[in-house]
TIRO-636744 format. One line per field, with one value per residue (C-alpha): residue number from 0; residue in three letters; x, y, z. Coordinates in steps of 0.001 Angstrom, whole numbers, plus 500000, padded with zeros to 6 digits. Example, Ala and Ser with C-alpha at 12.3 -4.5 7.8 and 13.67 -1.06 7.14 Angstrom:
k: (0	1);
r: (Ala	Ser);
u: (512300	513670);
v: (495500	498940);
w: (507800	507140);
END
This chain:
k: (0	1	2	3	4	5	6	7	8	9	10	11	12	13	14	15	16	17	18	19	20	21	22	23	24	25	26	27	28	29	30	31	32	33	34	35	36	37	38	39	40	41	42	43	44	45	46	47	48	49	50	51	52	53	54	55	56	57	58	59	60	61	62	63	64	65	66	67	68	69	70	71	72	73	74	75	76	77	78	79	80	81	82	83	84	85	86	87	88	89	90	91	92	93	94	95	96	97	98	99	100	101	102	103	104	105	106	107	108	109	110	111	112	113	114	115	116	117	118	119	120	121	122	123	124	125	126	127	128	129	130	131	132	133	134	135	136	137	138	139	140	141	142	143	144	145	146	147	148	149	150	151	152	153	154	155	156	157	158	159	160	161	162	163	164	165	166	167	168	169	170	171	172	173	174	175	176	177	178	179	180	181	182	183	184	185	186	187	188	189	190	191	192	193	194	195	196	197	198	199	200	201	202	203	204	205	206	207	208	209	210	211	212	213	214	215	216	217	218	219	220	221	222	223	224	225	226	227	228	229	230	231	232	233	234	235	236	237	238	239	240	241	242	243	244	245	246	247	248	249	250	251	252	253	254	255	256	257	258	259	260	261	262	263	264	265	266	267	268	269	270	271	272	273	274	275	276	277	278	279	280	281	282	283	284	285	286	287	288	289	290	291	292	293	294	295	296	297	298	299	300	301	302	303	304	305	306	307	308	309	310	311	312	313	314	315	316	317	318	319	320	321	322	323	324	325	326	327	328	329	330	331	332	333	334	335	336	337	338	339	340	341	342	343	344	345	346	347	348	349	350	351	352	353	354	355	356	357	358	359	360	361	362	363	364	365	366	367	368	369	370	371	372	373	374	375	376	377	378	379	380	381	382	383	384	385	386	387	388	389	390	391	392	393	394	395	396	397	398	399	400	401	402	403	404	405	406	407	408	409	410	411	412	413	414	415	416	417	418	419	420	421	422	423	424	425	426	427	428	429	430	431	432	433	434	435	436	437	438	439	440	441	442	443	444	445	446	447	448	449	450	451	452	453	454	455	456	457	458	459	460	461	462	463	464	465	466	467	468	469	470	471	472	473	474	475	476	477	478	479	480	481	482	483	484	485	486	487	488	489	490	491	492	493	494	495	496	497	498	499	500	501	502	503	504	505	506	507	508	509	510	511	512	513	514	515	516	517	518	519	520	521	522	523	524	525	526	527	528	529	530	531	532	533	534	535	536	537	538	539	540	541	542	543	544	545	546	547	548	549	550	551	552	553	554	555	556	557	558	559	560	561	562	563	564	565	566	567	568	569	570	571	572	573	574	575	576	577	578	579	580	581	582	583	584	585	586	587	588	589	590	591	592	593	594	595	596	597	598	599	600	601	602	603	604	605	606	607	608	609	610	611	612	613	614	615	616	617	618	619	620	621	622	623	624	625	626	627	628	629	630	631	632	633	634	635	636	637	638	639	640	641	642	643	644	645	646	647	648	649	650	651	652	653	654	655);
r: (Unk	Unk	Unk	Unk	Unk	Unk	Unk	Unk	Unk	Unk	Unk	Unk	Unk	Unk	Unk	Unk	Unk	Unk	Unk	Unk	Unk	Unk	Unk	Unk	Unk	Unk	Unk	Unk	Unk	Unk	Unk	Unk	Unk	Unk	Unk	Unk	Unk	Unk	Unk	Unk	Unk	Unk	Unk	Unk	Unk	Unk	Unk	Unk	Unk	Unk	Unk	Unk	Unk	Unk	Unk	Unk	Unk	Unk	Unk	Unk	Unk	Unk	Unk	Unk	Unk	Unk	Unk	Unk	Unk	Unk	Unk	Unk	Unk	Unk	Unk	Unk	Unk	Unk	Unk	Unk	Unk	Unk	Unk	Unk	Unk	Unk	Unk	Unk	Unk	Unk	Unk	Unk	Unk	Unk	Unk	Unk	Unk	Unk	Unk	Unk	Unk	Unk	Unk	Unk	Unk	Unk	Unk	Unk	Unk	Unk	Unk	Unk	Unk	Unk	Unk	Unk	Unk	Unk	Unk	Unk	Unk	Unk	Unk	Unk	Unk	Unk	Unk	Unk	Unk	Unk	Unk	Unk	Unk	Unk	Unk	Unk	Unk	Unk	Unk	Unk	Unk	Unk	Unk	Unk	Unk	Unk	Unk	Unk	Unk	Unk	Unk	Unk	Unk	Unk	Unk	Unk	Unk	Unk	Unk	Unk	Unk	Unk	Unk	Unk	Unk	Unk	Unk	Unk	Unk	Unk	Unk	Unk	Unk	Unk	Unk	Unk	Unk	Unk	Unk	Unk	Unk	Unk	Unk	Unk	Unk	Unk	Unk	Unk	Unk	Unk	Unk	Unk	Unk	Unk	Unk	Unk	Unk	Unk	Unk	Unk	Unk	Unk	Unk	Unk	Unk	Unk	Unk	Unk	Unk	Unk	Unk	Unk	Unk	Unk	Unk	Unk	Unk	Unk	Unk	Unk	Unk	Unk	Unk	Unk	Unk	Unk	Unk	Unk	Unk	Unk	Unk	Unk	Unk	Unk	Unk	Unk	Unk	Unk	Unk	Unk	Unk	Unk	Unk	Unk	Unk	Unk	Unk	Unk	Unk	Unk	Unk	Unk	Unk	Unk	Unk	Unk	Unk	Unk	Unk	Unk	Unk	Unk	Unk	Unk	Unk	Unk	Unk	Unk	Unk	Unk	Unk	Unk	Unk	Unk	Unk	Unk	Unk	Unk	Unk	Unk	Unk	Unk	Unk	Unk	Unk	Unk	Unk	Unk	Unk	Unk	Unk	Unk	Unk	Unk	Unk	Unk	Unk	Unk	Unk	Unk	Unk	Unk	Unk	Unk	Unk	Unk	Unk	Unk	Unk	Unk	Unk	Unk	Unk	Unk	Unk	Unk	Unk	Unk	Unk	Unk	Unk	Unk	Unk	Unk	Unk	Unk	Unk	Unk	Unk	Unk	Unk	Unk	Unk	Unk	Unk	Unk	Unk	Unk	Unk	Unk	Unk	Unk	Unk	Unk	Unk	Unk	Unk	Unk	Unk	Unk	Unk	Unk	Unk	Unk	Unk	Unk	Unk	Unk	Unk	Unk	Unk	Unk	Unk	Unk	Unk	Unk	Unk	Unk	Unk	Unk	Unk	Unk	Unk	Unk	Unk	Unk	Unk	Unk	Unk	Unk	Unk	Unk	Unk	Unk	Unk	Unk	Unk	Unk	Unk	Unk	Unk	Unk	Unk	Unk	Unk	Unk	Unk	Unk	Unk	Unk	Unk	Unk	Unk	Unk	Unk	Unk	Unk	Unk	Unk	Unk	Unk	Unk	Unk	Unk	Unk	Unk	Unk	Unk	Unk	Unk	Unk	Unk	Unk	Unk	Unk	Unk	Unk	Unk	Unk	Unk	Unk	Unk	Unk	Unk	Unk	Unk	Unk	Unk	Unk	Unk	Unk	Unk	Unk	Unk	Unk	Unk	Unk	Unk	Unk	Unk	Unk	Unk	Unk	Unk	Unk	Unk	Unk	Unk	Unk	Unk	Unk	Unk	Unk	Unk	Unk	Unk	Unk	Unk	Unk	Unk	Unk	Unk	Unk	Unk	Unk	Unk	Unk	Unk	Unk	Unk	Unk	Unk	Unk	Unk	Unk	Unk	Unk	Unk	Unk	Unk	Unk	Unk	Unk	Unk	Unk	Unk	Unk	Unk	Unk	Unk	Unk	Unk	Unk	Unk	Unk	Unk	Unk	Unk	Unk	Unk	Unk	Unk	Unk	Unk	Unk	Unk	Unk	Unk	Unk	Unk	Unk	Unk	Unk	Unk	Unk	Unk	Unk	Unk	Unk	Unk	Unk	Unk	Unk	Unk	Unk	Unk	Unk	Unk	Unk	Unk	Unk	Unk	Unk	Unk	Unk	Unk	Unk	Unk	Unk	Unk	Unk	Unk	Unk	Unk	Unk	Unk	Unk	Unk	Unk	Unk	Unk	Unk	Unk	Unk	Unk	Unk	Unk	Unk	Unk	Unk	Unk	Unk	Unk	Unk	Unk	Unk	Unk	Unk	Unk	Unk	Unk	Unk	Unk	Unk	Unk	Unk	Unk	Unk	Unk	Unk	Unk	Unk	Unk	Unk	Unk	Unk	Unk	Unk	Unk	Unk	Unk	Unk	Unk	Unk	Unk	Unk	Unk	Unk	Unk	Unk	Unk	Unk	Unk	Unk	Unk	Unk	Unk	Unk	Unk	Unk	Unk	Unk	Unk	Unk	Unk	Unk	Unk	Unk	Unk	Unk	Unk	Unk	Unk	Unk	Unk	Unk	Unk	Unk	Unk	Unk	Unk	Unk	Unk	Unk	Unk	Unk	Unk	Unk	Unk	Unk	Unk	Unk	Unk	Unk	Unk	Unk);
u: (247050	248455	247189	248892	246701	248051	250521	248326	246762	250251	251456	248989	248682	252431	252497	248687	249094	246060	246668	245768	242676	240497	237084	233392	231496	229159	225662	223398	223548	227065	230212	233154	236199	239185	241507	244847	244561	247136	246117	247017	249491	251034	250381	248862	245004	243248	239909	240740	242532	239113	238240	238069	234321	231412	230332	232586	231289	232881	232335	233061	234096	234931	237269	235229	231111	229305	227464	230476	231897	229029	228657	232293	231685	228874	230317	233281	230197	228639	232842	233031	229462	230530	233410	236369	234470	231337	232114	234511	234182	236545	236232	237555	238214	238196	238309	240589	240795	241611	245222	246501	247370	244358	242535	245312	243939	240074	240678	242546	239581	236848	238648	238375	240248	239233	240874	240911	242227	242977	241659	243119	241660	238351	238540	236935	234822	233828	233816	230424	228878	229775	228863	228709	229832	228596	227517	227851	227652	227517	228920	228121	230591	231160	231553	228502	226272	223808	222739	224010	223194	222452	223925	220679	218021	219273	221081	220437	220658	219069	217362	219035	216688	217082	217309	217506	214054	215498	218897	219216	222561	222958	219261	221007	223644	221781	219485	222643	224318	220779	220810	217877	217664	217978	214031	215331	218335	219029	218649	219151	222760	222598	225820	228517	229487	232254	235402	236374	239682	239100	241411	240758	240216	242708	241483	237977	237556	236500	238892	239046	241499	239597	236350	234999	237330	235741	232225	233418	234802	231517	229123	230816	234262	232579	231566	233478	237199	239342	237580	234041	230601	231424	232102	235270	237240	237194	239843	242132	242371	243529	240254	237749	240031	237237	234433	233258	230241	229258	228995	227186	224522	224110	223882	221398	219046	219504	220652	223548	224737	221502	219443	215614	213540	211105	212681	209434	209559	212121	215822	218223	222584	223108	221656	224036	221946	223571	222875	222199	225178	227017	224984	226308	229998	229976	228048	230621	233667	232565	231630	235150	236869	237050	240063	242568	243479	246561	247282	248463	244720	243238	241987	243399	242791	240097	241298	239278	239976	240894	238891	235658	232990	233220	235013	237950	238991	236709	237047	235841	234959	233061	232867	229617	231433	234799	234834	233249	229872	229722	227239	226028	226583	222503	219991	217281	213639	213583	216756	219502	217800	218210	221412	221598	224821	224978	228141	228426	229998	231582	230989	231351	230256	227881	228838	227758	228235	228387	229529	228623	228981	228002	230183	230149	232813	232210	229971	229193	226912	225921	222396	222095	223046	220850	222681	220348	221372	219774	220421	219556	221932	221925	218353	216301	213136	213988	215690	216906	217487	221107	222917	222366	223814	221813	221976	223677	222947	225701	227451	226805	228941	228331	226727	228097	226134	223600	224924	222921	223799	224766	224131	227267	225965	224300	225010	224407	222880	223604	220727	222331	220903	222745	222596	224357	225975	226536	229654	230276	231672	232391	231559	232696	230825	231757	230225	233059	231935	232933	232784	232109	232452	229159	229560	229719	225889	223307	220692	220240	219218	216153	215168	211732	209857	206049	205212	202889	202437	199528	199129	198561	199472	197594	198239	198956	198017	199728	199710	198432	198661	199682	199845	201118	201306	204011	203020	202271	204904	203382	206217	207659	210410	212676	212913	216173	216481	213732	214688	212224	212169	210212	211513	211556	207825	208433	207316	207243	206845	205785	206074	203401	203243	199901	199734	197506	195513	194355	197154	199010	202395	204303	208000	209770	208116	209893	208415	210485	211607	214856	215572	219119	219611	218484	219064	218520	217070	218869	217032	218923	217538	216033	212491	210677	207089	204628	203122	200821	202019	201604	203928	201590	203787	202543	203816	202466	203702	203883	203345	202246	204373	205280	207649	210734	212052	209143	210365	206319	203585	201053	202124	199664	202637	202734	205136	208266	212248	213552	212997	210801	208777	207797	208091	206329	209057	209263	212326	213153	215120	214476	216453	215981	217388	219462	221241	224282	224043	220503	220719	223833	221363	220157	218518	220843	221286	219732	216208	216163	218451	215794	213943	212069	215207	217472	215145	215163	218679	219350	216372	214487	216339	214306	214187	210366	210178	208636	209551	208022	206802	210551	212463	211547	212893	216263	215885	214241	211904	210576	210209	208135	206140	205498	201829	201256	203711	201541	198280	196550	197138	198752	201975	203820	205296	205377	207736	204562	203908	207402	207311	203837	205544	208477	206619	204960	208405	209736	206905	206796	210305	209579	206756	209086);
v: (141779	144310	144324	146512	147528	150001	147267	144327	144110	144157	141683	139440	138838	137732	135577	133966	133888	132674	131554	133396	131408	133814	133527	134580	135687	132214	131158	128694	125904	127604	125798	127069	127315	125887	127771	128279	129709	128970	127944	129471	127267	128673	125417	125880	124278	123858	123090	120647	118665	117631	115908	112714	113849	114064	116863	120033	122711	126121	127672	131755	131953	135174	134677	137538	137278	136034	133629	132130	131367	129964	127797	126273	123297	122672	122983	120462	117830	117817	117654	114087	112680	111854	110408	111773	110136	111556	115379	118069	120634	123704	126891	130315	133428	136575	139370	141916	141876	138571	138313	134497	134418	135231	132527	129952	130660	130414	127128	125482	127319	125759	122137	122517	120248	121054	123123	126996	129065	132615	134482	138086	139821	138614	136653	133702	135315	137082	134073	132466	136277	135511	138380	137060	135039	132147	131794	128287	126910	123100	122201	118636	116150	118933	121390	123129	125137	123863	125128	128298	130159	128998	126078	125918	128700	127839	130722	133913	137671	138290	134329	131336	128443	125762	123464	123801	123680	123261	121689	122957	122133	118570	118157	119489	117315	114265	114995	115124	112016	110259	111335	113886	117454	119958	120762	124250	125402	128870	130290	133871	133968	136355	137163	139801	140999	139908	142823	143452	145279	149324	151820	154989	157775	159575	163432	162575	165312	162518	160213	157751	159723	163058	162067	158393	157218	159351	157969	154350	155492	157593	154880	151533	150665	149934	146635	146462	145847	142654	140567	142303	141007	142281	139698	142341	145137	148375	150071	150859	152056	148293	146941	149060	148996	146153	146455	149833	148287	145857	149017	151013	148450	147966	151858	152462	149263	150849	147642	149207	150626	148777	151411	150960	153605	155747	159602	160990	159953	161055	161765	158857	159243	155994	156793	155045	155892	157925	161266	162449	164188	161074	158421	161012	160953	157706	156886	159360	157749	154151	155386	157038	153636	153918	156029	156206	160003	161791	159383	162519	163659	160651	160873	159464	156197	155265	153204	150411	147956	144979	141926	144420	147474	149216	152193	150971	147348	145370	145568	142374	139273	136448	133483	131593	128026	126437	124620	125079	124335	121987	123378	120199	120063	120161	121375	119047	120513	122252	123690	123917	124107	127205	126341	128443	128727	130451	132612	133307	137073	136725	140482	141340	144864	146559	147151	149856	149484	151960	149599	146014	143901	140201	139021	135895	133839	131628	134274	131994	129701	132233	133778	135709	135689	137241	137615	138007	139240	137451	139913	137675	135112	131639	129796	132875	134189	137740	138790	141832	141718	142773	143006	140921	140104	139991	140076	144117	145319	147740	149098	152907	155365	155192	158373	159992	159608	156863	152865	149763	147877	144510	144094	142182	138339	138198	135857	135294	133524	133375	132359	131449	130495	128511	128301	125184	125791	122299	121363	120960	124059	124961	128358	129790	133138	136284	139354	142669	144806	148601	150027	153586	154575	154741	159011	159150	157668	160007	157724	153689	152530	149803	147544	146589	145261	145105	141643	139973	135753	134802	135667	132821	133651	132202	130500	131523	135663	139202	141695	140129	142481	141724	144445	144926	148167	148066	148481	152205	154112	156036	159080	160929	158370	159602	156696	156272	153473	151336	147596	145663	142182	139730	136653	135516	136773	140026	142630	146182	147352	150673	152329	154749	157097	156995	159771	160074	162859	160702	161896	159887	160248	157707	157432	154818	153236	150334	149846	147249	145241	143186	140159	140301	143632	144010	147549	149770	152747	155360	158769	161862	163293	161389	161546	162308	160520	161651	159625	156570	156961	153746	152392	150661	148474	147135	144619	143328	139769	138296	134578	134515	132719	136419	136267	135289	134481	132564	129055	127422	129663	126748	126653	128173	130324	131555	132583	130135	130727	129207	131096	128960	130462	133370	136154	139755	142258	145756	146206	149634	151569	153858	156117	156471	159047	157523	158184	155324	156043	155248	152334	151212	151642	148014	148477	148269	143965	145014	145813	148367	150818	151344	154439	156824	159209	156426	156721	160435	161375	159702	160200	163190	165107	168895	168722	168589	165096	163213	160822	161365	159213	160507	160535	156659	156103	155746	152267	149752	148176	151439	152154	149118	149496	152517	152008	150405	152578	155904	155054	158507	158440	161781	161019	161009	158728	161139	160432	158921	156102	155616	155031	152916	150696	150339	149489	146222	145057	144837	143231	140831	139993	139727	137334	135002);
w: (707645	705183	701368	699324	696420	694871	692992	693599	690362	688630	690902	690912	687166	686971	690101	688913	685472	683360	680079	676977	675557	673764	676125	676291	678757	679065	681221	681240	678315	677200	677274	679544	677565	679539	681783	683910	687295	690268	693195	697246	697304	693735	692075	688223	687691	684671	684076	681924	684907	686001	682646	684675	686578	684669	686681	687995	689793	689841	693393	693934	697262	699366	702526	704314	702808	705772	703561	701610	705607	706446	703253	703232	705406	702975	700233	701571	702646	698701	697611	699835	698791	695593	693990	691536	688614	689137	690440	691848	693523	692052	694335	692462	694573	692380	695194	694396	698189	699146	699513	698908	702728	703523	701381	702483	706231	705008	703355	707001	709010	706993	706714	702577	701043	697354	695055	695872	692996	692941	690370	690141	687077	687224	684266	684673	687258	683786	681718	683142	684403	687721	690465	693961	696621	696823	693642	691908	688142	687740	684172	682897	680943	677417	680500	679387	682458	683222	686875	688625	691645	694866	697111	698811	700514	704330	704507	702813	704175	706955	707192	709095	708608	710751	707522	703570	701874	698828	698001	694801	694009	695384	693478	690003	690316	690913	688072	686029	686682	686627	682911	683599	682443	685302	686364	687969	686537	688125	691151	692425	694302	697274	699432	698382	695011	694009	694574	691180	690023	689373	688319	690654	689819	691266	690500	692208	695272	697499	698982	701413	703208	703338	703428	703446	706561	708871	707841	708363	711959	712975	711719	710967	712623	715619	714731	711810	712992	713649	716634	716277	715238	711405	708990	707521	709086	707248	710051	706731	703226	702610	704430	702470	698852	697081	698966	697031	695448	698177	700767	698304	697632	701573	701772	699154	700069	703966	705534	706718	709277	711217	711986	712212	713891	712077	712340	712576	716391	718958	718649	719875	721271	719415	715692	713452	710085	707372	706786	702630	702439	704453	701640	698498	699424	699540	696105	694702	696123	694500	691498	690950	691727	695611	695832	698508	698406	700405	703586	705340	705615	707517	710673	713765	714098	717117	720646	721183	723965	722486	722903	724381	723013	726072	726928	729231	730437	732352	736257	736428	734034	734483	732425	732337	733039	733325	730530	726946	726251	723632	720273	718601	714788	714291	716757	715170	714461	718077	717992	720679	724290	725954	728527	731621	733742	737408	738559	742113	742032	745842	746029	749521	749250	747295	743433	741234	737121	734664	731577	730612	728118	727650	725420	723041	722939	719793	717452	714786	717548	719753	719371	722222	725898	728601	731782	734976	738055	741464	744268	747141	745194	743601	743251	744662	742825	742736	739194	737106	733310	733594	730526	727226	723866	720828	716942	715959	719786	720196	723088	724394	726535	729878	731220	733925	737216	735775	737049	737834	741494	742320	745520	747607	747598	744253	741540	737919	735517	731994	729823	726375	722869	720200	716771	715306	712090	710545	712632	716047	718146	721697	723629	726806	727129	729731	730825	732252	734532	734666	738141	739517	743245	744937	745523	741727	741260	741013	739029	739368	735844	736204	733288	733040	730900	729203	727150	726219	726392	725610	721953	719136	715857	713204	710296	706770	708430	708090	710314	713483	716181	719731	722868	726083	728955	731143	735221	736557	738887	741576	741202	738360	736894	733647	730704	729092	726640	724630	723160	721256	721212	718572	717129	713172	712631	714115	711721	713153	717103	718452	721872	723135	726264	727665	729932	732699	731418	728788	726280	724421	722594	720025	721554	719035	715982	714560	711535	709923	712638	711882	714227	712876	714332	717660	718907	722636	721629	723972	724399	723606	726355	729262	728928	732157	732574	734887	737798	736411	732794	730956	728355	725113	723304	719810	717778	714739	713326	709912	709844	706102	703110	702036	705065	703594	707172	708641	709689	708583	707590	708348	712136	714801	716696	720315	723351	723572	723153	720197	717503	715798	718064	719276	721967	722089	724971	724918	727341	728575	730973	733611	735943	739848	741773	743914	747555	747711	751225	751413	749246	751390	754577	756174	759886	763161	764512	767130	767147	769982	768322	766075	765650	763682	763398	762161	758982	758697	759166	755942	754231	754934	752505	752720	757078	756682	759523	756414	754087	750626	747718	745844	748965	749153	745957	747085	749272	747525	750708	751370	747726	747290	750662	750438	750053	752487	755511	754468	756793	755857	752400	751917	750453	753058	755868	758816	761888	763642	760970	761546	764934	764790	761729	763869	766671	764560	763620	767325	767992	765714	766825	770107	769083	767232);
END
């Protein structure tokens, strides 16, 4: 949707014209003078067309803030709980870029049915000091202020409670028409500032074009382009024109881009922070007025499959139902259930993935989505922790060489977690599926997992601490990604390598952990651990008042899924050379074309007539009997254990 900004302040003053009343900037217990704005449908509003309600309340609104979305339905529910005597509800937009079109679509999303007016020059956004969006001022009969901030603490950055503790609004106003003064009169708005007009500074040596658009495509466009998790695009000079300020303050207070690991502790492919030089052009560019520079020096604009993160379309999608799940308007106290959905895959041969992506098909309801894959199929025991979607997890480049399998016969489950958001939605999820031809796979990718369940977090208490080790492999393996996972009272997590030489080695530190921003942790390197390394995962929780996020403080807390509760993972990935061949290899029908060579000549990789520890990595029943098939304990399954375990099965067949 095209803004053109370089005339838009011009344009919009003529086409919204607000009338020439001498004003003030005002605040609490100051009148508002009256006004003239027009409204998205070009229709003039004054203030003083509301002299019939004793209470109005002017609402700044953005079309794009995350919060101001999420407040809209809201806003409409406190518009219809009153009459036209007693109150309305007036929302102003003063983003420089919200276009009117784009407002006129914002209002039919959100069902609002109260006046939106467009408010191009900021001028009655600077009449009563407004700065953000939301951000609300309730003025009384003599249109005097006398509440402004908040709509209530539900939802604030970072925080999604499952209710309001505080309706501070609806409370103000019903203090007011009760004829009682306002007991708390201000509150601290948080969402977006509100995109103000600038005049650029056109002579500033860093542009958009030159500079600043190659930042946004290295570090933000990713999420941040039409269809993705991002609340805005900023694809364009005409995304990004308005939201100078906004990304600086995100920048500076390092919420954005999501990046959480402590740089003292290993290097990762998928670091999305900012460099200092990265940080400085950016301060520079806002504080010259965010300007656009010479077009002709922008950088090609990035490909992106449309609809998906992943590198190339999808060789095959599966939706997690026929028909929509229905998302309930209010979860109650417990939330949403988890709701789990099986997919048969009708694979009839062996499949091997190098790219997937669970996808969310309603994003303002969907949590997360874990999809697991059964490889024996639908209602077995057996599982794998496939892919997932969570809060800022972000797609990676496939490497070449490293897939995960899906054997032919498996199915799926999709294990999904709603959020309600105050009106009833619908969801059909998916996960796509990039394939690779077995020869291509030199590495099978394993998730696995150490956690933790039996912790009890007590009341009203900082920095409890909670551990877990993650099982021992008897052979070299290499670890690729790490993923923590805590709910709302997560505070930090750290991974350590306990070696077996009584060494030990910090591998990620999280030490502000953000449940908003869930990220995999991909090694720049593969890191190879040795035979009976340990992983130590250790979280520590916060489930004091000084957790802004923490749904009650006086609640003894342990292992559960909603996120009133809480969970303790450390999920990780490792690789496993792998023969396709091998994997591919299931013994002969009939049992007497079995022998110790049909094992070896696909195998017995070096000629030596043994199968080792590594050699057994490739084919998962030897992998995990391994044990057990080497008699002597040396390592080894010679051609004679072969023979002797052979020997057992035929006759145990015989026997049956």
């Amino acid at each position: 949707m095209l803004k053109t900004h370089h005339c838009f302040n011009i344009i919009a003053v003529a086409a919204f014209c607000l009338s020439a009343v001498p004003v003030y900037a005002g605040g609490l217990g100051e009148a508002v003078q009256d006004f003239q704005l027009r409204d998205y449908r070009g229709n003039e509003v004054s203030l003083s067309d509301f002299d019939q309600s004793e209470l109005v309340v002017l609402a700044f609104m953005g079309t794009e803030c995350p919060l101001a979305k999420l407040y809209s339905s809201r806003l409409q529910e406190l518009s219809e709980k009153y009459s036209d005597s007693q109150l309305t509800v007036v929302a102003v937009n003063s983003n420089v870029q919200d276009s009117v079109k784009e407002i006129d679509a914002w209002a039919r999303q959100h069902g609002v049915k109260f006046s939106v007016l467009k408010d191009p020059a900021q001028v009655v956004a600077d009449l009563v000091n407004a700065e953000r969006t939301p951000q609300m001022f309730l003025l009384d009969k003599n249109r005097v202020v006398r509440y402004q901030g908040r709509i209530d603490d539900q939802y604030v950055i970072g925080i999604v409670r499952d209710a309001p503790t505080r309706a501070d609004l609806q409370i103000a106003i019903d203090e007011l028409l009760a004829g009682k003064k306002v007991t708390v009169n201000h509150t601290q708005p948080l969402g977006c500032l509100i995109g103000r007009s600038e005049k650029p500074n056109e002579n500033s040596t860093v542009t958009y074009s030159n500079q600043i658009a190659r930042i946004f495509q290295k570090r933000c466009v990713g999420c941040h382009r039409s269809g993705e998790i991002a609340p805005f695009p900023l694809e364009s000079y005409d995304d990004a024109f308005g939201w100078g300020p906004m990304i600086e303050e995100v920048v500076r207070e390092q919420r954005m881009p999501p990046w959480h690991a402590d740089p003292k502790h290993g290097k990762f492919s998928n670091d999305s922070s900012l460099s200092k030089s990265e940080k400085e052009l950016i301060y520079e560019w806002v504080k010259n007025g965010s300007p656009e520079g010479d077009p002709k020096k922008l950088p090609e604009p990035i490909k992106y499959i449309s609809g998906w993160q992943i590198a190339k379309q999808p060789d095959a999608i599966f939706n997690m139902a026929k028909k929509p799940f229905k998302v309930a308007a209010n979860g109650g106290p417990n939330g949403v259930p988890y709701q789990h959905f099986w997919v048969e895959t009708n694979f009839t041969e062996d499949k091997w993935v190098i790219a997937a992506e669970a996808r969310p098909g309603n994003h303002t309801v969907v949590h997360h989505i874990i999809v697991y894959l059964y490889p024996n199929g639908k209602g077995t025991q057996e599982r794998e922790h496939f892919c997932a979607y969570v809060p800022g997890l972000r797609q990676q480049e496939p490497i070449p060489g490293y897939a995960k399998k899906i054997p032919a016969g498996a199915a799926l489950r999709f294990e999904m977690h709603y959020t309600p958001t105050g009106s009833e939605q619908q969801d059909i999820s998916s996960v796509g599926f990039v394939f690779t031809e077995p020869k291509n796979v030199t590495h099978k990718i394993v998730t696995m997992y150490a956690g933790n369940n039996k912790f009890k977090l007590k009341p009203h208490k900082d920095n409890q601490v909670v551990k877990a080790k993650s099982i021992t492999s008897s052979v070299d393996v290499q670890l690729l990604t790490m993923a923590p996972h805590m709910h709302l009272r997560g505070k930090s997590f750290k991974y350590e390598a306990l070696f077996p030489d009584g060494t030990r080695e910090v591998l990620l530190d999280v030490p502000n952990y953000d449940f908003n921003w869930q990220t995999a942790y991909r090694l720049a390197e593969p890191r190879t651990l040795p035979a009976d390394t340990r992983l130590l995962c250790t979280a520590t929780f916060d489930n004091s008042e000084d957790n802004l996020a923490n749904p009650d403080p006086s609640e003894t807390v342990s292992w559960g899924d909603q996120s009133q509760e809480e969970m303790m993972l450390g999920y990780y990935d490792i690789l496993i050379p792998v023969n396709p061949q091998a994997e591919a290899f299931k013994l002969p029908t009939d049992i007497n074309n079995i022998t110790a060579d049909t094992f070896l000549k696909i195998l017995d990789k070096d000629g030596d007539r043994n199968i080792s520890r590594r050699e057994a990595q490739v084919h998962s029943k030897l992998r995990q009997g391994f044990k057990y098939m080497d008699h002597n304990k040396n390592g080894m399954i010679s051609e004679e254990e072969l023979d002797l375990i052979i020997k057992v099965i035929k006759s145990k067949r015989k026997m049956q």
